[in-house]
N, C-alpha and C positions, 0 to 999 in steps of 0.2 A: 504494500500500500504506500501511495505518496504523500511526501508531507505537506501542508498546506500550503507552505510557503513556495516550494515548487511550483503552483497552480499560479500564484501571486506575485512571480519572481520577473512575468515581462511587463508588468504595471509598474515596476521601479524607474522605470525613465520618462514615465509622464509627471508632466510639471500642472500644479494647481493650477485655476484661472488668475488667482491671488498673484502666483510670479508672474504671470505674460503680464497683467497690467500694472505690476511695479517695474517692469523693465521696458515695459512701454512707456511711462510715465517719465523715468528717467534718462531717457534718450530724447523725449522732447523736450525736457529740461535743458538738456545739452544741447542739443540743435537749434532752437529756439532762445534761451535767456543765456546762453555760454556759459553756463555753470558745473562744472564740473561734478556731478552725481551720476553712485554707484546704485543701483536694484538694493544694496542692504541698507542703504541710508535710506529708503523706501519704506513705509509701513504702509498700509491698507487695513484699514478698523472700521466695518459698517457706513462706507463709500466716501469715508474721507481719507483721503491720499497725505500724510505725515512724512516730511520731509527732515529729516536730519540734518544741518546745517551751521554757517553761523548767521547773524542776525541783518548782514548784509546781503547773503546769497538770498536769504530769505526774504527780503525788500523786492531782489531784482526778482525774484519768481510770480511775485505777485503781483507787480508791475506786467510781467507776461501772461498771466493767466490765462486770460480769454485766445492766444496763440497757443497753448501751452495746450488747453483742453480740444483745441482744431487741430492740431498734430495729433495727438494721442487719439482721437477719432479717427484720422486718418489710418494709424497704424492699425490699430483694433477697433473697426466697426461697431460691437457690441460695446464698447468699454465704457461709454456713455453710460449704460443701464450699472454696471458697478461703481461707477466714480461720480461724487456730486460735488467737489471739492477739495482743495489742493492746501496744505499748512504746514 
């Protein structure tokens, strides 16, 4: 008999929706306000997008916002329906 984990072992390389739109988010960050953010400086908590930063990255992001959330549509279609907000 095999073990569970056998069954479960080619599901290890699918990524949550949570990372595609934290690594969405932080590539339009980049592309968009030139700010230099990684996917782990990224959180995603109940469709607000939390951004790790200092308090000047964090001026310029919000200053971009409204491109910030046109990019990241672009990339991911859906991501609208997860993200209502960038901090």
């Amino acid at each position: 008999m095999k073990q569970a984990g056998s069954f479960l072992a080619r599901f290890n390389n699918l990524t949550p929706p949570d990372d595609a739109v934290r690594r969405a988010v932080a590539d339009a960050i980049k592309n968009i306000a030139g700010v230099p953010v990684t996917r782990s400086q990224v959180k995603v908590t109940r469709g607000i997008a939390y951004v790790t930063c200092s308090s000047v990255a964090k001026n310029t992001i919000r200053r971009f916002k409204v491109e910030i959330f046109a990019e990241v549509s672009k990339l991911i279609p859906k991501a609208r329906q997860h993200l209502h907000d960038i901090r």
